[in-house]
N, C-alpha and C positions, 0 to 999 in steps of 0.2 A: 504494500500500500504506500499511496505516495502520501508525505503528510508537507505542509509549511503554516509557520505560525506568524502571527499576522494580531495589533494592536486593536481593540477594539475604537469604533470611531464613534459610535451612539453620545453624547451628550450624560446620558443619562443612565447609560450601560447598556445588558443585554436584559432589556427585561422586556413585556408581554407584546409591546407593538412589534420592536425590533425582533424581537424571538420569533414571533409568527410570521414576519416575512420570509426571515431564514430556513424554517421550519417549510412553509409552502413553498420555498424553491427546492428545497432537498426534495420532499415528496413530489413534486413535478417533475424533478430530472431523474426521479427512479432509480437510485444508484445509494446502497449504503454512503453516509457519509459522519464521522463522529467530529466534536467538539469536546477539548477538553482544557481545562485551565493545569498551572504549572506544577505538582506534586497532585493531582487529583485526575479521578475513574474519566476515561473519557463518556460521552453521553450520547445518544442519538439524536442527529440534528433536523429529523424531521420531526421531534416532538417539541413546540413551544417551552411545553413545562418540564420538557430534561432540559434546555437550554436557560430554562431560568436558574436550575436548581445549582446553576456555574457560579451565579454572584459574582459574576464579570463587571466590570464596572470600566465608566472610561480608560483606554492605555493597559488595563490587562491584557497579559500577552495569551493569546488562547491558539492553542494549538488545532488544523483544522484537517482530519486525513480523508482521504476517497482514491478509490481502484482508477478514478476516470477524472483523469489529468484538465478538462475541461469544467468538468461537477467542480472541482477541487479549487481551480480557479474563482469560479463565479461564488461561491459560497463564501474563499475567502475574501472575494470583491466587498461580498452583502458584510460582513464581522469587521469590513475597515472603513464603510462608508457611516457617515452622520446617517443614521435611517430616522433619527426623530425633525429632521429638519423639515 
């Protein structure tokens, strides 16, 4: 699995808006993809509420892995963009 970790950009972290967008791109692109923060279980990132359960908060480094170089991309695009903006 390919993994690259990548700062969160939300304002206000990874909590329920931002979670859910990431969550509905994972389950749209069909492809395992986890989320995990820095000594902690990685999580499934098409569920919102495993994505909350990270308590990522701005500039935490969260680590983002997928089999599909493309999924891996765009998911770590959505964990470094402002999504509360």
């Amino acid at each position: 699995m390919s993994s690259t970790t990548v700062a969160v950009g939300s304002s206000i972290g990874l909590h329920a808006r931002p979670a859910g967008i990431i969550a509905d791109a994972v389950v749209e692109a069909g492809v395992p993809v986890t989320l995990a923060v820095d000594g902690g279980e990685p999580v499934d990132a098409g569920s919102a509420l495993m994505i909350m359960t990270l308590g990522a908060t701005q500039g935490t480094a969260v680590t983002v892995t997928c089999d599909d170089d493309a999924v891996l991309a765009k998911i770590a695009e959505l964990v470094v963009a402002d999504l509360d903006a």
